[in-house]
N, C-alpha and C positions, 0 to 999 in steps of 0.2 A: 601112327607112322605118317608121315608129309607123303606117302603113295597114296592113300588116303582120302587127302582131300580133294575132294571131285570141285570146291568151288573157292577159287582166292580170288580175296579181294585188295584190290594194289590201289593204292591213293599215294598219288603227286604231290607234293607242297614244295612250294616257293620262296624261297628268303635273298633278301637283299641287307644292304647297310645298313646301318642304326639309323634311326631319322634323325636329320640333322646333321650326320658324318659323311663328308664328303668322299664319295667314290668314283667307280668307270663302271656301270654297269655295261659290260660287253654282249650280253643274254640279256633281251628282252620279251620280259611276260607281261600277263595282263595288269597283276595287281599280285607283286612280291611281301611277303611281310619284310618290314623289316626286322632285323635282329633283336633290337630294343623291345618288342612286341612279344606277346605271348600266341597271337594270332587266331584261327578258326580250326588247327586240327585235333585240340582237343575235344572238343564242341562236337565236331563228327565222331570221335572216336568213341566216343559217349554214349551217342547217340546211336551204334552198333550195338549195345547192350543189349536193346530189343529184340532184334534178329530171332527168329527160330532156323534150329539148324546149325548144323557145323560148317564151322571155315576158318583158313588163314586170311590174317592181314598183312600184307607188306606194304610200307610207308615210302616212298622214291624221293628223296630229298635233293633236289638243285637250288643252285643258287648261281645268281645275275655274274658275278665274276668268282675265277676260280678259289681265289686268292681268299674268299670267305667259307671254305669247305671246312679245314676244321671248326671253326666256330659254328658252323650250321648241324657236322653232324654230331657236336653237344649239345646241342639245342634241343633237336630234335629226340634223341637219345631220351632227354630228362622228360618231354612231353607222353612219349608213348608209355616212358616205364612202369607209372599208374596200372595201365593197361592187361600188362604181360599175367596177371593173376584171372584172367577176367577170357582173353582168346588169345590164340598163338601170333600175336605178334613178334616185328621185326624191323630195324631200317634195312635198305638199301640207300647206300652214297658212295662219297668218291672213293674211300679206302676200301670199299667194296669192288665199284667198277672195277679198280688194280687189279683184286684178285683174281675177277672174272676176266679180264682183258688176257693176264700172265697164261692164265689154265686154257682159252679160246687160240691164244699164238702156238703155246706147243701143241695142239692139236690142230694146230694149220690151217685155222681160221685166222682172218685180216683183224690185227686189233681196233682199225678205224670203224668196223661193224657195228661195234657197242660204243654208245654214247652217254653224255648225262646234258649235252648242250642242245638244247629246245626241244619246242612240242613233239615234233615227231620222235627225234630217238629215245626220249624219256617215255613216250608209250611202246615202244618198241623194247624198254625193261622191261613194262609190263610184262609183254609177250614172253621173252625168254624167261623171265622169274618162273610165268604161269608151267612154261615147258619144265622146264629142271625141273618143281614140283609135281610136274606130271599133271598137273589137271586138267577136267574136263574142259570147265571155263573159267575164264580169267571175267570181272567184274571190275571196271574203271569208276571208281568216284571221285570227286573231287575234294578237298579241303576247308571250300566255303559253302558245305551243304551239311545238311541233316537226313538222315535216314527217319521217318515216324510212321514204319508201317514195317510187326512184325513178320507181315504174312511176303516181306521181301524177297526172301533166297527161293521160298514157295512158287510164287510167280514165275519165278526167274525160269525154273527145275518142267514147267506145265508146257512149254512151247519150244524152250532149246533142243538143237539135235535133233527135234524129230520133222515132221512131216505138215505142212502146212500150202491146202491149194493145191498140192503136188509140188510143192519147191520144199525143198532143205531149209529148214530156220539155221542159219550159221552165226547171225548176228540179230538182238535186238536190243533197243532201245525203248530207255523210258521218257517221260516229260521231266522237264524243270518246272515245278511251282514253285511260284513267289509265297510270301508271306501272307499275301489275303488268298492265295487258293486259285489263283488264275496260271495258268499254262501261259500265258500272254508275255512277250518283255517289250515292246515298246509302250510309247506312253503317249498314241495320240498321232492320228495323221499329223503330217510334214505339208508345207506351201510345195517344198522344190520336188522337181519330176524326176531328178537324178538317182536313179539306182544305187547309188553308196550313200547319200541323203536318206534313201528309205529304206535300207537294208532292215532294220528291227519290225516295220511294220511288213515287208515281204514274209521275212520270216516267221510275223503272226501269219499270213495268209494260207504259208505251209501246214500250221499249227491246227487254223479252223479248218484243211479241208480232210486232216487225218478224224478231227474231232467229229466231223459231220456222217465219218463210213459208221456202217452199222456191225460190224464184225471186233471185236476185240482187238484182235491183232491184225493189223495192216503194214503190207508193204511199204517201205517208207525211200524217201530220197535224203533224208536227211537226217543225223544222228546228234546228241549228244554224250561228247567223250565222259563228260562226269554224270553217263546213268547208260553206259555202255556196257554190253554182258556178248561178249566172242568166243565160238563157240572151237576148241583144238583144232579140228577140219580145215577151220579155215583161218586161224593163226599161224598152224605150221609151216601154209603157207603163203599167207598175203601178209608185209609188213605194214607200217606205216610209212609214211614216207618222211625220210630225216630232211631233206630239202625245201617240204613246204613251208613257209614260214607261221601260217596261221590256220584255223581250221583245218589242223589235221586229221579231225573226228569224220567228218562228212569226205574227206578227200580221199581214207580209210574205207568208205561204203563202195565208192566208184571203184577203188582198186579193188575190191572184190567181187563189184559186179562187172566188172572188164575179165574176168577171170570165171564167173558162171555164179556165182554164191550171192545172197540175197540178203537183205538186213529187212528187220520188221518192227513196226512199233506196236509194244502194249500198252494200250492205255493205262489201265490198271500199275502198270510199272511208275513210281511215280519216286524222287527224292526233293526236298523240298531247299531251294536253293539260296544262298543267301551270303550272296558278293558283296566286298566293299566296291566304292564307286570306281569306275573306270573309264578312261577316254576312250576318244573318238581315233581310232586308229586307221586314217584313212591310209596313210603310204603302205601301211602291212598290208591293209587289202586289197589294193590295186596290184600288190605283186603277188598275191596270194591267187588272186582271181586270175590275172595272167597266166601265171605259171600253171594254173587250175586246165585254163581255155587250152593252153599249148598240149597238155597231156591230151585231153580229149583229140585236137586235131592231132595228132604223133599216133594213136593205136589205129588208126584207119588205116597207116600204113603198115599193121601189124597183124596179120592173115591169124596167129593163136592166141588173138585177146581179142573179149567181145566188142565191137567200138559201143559208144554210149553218148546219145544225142543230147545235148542241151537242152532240147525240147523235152528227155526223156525223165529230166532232173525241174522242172519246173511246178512251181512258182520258187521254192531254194532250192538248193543254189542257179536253178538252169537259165535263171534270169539275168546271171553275172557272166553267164558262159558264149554268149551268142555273139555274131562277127560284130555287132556295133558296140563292141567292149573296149576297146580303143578307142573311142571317141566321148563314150561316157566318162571313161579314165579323165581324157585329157579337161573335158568341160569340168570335173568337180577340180579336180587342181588348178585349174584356171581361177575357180568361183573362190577360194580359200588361198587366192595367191601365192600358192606352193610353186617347185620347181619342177619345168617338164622331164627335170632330167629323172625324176620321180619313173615316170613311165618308158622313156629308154632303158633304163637301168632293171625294171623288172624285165622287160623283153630280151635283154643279154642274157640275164639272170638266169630266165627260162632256157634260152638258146644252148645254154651252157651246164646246168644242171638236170636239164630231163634226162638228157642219158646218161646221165650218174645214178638217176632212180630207178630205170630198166633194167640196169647192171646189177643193181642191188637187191632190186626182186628178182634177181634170177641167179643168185649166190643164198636168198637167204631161206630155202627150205632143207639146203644142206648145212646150215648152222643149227635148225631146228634139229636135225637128223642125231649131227652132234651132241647138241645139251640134253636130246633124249636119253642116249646111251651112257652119258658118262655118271659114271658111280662120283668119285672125286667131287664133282659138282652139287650132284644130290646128299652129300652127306655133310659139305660146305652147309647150303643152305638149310638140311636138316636141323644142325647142328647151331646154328640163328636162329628158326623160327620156334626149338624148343616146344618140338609138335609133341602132346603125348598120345 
């Protein structure tokens, strides 16, 4: 029975145009396959075989413009079908969000709540899939990784929900390893002293000073969403936020530690990761890290959320978050000849969108409340995942 399962695992994938077919990607992600491509989530799916332990998969399908939804959720359909003999899998995509969107309106939820347009609201499937299922925890991996450790859902099951230090484990996370075995992703000091120049190598420093504690599981400031395990408690009620445009993994910890709940890394936790190449996205980050800074300064003014110091998030992200962030901004778009308007534009941005995401975490534990009770929905989804 899908009441059942205490652990689903939901992986994202990405699709865009054919290579070579000219389109409008209006949705942008890091590295979409294209259509023409057979891409990396067979490869992960595969590589769940190993697992010990029971669990559902559900597959979250977007794509760059709308306009490519049927063709993406054929695509996808024929990749997982292999699969269905093997665990309960599933998609979710657009002719899915309809359903869900039509059943959320006549029970007098906003349909603008559910989304399938970027980082945030497509983790923010996750969460409701994970609810309607009923599970315990919901498990984030990503598309361009490999699972090679059966003792996976094991780990996961030894620290969640319970008791850790005297704080609540509601959230933790594992490492990304590359292909030679190192937790590392940059590839080498940098000349320039610029903060968005050395982001990769900050985020090694984060890396070495989780690796140097002597305790397994350590509090962490920093997450990744493709080796994320959230634990009900605190899904029900902290979303993601559909507004950030990037890093909506780690912006997901702070709104939970703004809120009392805690994220922790196992070392031990580990999926082995393996991206195609990807740019340098520096305008996403500047509006990313803005929009970041602007939250932090807004809950000070917020007497029932914990504030959370820059300082308290360091070496990542709290190194992006401090007042001379506007002028780091401005010097790397200076140094790359971009336009300033780069950095007015996220400062509107934020001006204009934080209180749309206060609003939104403060509607969305009565949507949780919702997709808990509703039979219709649970028998919707039952009825796809083909749980026996």
């Amino acid at each position: 029975m899908i009441d059942s399962l205490e652990t689903l695992i939901i992986v994202p994938t990405y699709w865009t145009y054919e290579e070579g077919e000219k389109g409008h990607e209006n949705i942008i992600y890091d590295h979409p396959t294209p259509l023409n491509q057979n891409g990396t989530l067979s490869r992960l799916l595969e590589s769940l075989k190993i697992i010990d332990g029971k669990f559902g998969v559900l597959v979250i399908s977007a794509a760059s413009n709308f306009e490519l939804k049927e063709q993406v959720e054929t695509k996808v359909d024929k990749i997982i079908e292999p699969f269905k003999e093997i665990f309960s899998i599933a998609q979710f995509s657009f002719s899915d969000l309809e359903i869900l969107r039509e059943r959320l309106n006549k029970l007098g939820i906003k349909k603008k709540m559910v989304s399938l347009e970027g980082y945030g609201n497509i983790r923010n499937i996750q969460l409701i899939l994970a609810q309607i299922t009923g599970a315990q925890v919901v498990v984030g991996l990503d598309d361009d990784e490999i699972v090679t450790d059966k003792d996976y859902l094991k780990k996961i099951w030894e620290f969640i929900g319970k008791e850790h230090d005297g704080k609540f484990v509601g959230g933790i996370a594992g490492f990304y390893r590359n292909k030679e075995g190192s937790n590392k992703v940059s590839k080498g000091e940098t000349k320039s002293k610029n903060i968005f120049d050395n982001k990769l190598n900050i985020m090694d420093k984060a890396v070495e000073i989780i690796e140097k504690k002597q305790d397994r599981l350590v509090e962490t400031n920093f997450v990744y969403g493709g080796n994320m395990v959230i634990h009900c408690q605190v899904f029900q009620n902290i979303p993601f936020d559909p507004y950030i445009s990037r890093g909506e993994d780690i912006d997901y910890l702070i709104n939970a530690r703004m809120a009392g709940y805690h994220f922790f890394i196992d070392k031990e936790l580990f999926i082995v990761h393996l991206p195609p190449p990807s740019g340098f996205h520096l305008q996403e980050d500047v509006k990313r890290f803005i929009y970041e800074k602007g939250k932090l300064d807004k809950t000070k003014e917020m007497p029932e959320l914990n504030p959370v110091l820059a300082e308290s998030l360091e070496p990542y992200p709290g190194l992006f978050l401090h007042e001379n962030l506007e002028a780091r901004s401005l010097e790397v778009i200076n140094k790359y000849n971009l336009s300033q308007k780069i950095l007015e534009d996220a400062k509107n941005y934020t001006q204009e969108m934080l209180p749309r995401y206060f609003n939104f975490q403060k509607e969305w534990p009565h949507l949780m409340e919702v997709l808990r009770d509703d039979v219709m929905l649970k028998e919707w989804l039952k009825h796809k995942m083909e749980v026996l």
